[in-house]
DOMAR-74040 format. One record per residue (C-alpha): residue number from 1; x, y, z. Coordinates in Angstrom, 1 decimal, padded with zeros to 4 digits. Layout:
REM DOMAR-74040
<guza num="NUM" x="X" y="Y" z="Z"/>
...
***
This chain:
REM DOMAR-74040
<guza num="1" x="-016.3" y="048.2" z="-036.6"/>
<guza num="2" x="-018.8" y="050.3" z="-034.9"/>
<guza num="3" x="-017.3" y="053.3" z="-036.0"/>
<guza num="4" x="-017.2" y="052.1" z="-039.6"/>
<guza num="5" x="-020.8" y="051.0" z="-039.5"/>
<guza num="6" x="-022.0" y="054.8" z="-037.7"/>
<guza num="7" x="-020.2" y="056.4" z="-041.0"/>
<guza num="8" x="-021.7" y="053.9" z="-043.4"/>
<guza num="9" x="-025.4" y="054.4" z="-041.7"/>
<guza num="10" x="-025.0" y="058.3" z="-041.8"/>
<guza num="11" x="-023.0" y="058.1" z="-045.4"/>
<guza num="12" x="-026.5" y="056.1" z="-046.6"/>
<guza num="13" x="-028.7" y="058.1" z="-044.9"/>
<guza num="14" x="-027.2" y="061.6" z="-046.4"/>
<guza num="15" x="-027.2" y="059.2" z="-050.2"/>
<guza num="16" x="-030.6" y="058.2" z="-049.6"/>
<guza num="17" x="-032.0" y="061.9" z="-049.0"/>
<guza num="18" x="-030.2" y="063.6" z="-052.5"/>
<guza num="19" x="-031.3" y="060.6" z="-054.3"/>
<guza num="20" x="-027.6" y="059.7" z="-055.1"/>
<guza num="21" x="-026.8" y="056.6" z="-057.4"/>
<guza num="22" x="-023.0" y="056.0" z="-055.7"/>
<guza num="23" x="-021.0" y="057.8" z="-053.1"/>
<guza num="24" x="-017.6" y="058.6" z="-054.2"/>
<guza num="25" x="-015.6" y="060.0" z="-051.2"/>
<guza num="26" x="-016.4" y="060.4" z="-047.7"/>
<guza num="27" x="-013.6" y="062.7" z="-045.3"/>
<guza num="28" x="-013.8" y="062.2" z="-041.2"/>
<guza num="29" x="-012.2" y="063.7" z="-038.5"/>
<guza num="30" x="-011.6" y="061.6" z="-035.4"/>
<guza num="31" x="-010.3" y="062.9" z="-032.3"/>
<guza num="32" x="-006.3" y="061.6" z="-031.6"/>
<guza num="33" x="-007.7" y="060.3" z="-027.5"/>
<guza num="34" x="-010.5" y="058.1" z="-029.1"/>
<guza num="35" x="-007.2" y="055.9" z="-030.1"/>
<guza num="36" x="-008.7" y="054.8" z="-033.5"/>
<guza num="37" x="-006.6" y="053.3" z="-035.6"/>
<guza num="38" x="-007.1" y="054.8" z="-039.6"/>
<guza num="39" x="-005.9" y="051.2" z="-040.7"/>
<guza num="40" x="-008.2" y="049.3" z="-039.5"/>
<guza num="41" x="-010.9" y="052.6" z="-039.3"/>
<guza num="42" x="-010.2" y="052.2" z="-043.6"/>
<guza num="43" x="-010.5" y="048.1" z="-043.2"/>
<guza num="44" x="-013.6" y="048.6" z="-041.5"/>
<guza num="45" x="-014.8" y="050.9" z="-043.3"/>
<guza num="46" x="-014.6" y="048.9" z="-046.6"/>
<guza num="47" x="-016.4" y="045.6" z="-045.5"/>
<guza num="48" x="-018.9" y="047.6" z="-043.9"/>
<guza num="49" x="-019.7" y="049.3" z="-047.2"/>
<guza num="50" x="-019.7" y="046.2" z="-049.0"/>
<guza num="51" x="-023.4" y="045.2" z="-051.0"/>
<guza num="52" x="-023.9" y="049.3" z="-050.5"/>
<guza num="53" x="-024.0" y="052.8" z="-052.8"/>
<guza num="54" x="-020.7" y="053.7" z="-050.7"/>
<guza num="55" x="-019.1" y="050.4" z="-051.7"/>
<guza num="56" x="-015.8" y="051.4" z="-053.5"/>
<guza num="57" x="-015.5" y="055.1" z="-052.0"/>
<guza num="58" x="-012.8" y="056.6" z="-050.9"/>
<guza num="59" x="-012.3" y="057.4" z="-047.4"/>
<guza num="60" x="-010.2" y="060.1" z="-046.1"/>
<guza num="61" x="-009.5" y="060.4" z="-042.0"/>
<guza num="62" x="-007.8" y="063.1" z="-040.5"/>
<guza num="63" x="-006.8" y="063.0" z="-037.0"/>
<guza num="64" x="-007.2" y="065.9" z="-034.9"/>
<guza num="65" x="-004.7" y="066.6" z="-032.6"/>
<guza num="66" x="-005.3" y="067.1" z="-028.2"/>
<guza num="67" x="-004.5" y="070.4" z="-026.8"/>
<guza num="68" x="-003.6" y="069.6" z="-023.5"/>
<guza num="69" x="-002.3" y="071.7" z="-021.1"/>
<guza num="70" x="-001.6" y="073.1" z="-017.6"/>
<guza num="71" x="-004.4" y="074.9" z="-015.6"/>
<guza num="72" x="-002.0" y="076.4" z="-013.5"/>
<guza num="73" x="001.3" y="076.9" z="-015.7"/>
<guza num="74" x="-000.4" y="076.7" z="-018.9"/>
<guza num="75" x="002.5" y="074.5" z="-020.4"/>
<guza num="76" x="001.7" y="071.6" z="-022.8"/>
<guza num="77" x="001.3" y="068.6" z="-022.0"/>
<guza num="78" x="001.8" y="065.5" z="-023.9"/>
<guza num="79" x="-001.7" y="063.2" z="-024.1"/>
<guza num="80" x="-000.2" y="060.7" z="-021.9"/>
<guza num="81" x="000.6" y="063.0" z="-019.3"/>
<guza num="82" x="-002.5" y="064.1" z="-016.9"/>
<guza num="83" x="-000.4" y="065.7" z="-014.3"/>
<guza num="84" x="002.3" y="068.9" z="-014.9"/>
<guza num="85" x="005.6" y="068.6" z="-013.4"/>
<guza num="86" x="004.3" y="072.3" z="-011.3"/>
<guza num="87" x="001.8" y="069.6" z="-009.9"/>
<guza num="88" x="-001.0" y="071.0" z="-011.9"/>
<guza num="89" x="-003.8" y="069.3" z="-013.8"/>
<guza num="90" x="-004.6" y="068.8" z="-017.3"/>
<guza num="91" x="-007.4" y="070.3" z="-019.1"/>
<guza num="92" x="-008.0" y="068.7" z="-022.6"/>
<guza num="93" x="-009.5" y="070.8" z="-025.4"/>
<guza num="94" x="-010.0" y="069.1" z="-028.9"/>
<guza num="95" x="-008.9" y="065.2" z="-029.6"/>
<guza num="96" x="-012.4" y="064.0" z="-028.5"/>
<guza num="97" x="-014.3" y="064.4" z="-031.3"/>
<guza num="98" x="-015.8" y="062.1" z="-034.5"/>
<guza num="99" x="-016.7" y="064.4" z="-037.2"/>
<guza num="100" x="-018.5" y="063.4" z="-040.6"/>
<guza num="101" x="-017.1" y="066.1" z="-042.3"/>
<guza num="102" x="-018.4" y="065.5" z="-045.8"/>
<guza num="103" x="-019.5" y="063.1" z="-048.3"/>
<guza num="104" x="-019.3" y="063.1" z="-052.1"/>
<guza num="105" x="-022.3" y="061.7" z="-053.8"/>
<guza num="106" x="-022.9" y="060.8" z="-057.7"/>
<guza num="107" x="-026.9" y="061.1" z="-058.4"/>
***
């Protein structure tokens, strides 16, 4: 829910400042290691917007894929493996993040 409520806060914020009458769409990005689920993210989402200008919008989540791989062989590695089979370790680019990429406002 905390998640939900950060978007609805910066959503009504951004609404607040262009003088909008609704919002109409709002598109995240969340990071596939922060293990959020876009169910219940979309749930949320919804009765956290509830009584609000962002009540009814849409929300649109992608999921950004981890690049994981090997320091020492540079092979890929899956995000539930932290350790190469060459005995190297992991380093993890991307899949951490949780981007408010844009917002759609009527004013």
């Amino acid at each position: 829910m905390s998640f939900a409520e950060a978007i609805i806060r910066n959503v009504l914020r951004f609404a607040e400042e262009k003088q909008a009458k609704t919002v109409t769409s709002v598109r995240v990005r969340v990071g596939e290691l922060l293990l959020i689920n876009p169910e219940q993210l979309q749930f949320c989402f919804s009765v956290a917007s509830k009584g609000t200008i962002a009540e009814g919008a849409k929300l649109e989540i992608s999921v950004e894929r981890a690049d994981i791989r090997c320091l020492l062989c540079g092979r890929e590695l899956s995000k539930d493996e932290m350790l190469c089979e060459c005995g190297g370790f992991a380093q993890v680019k991307g899949g951490k993040d949780f981007i408010l990429e844009s917002v759609v406002v009527e004013v």
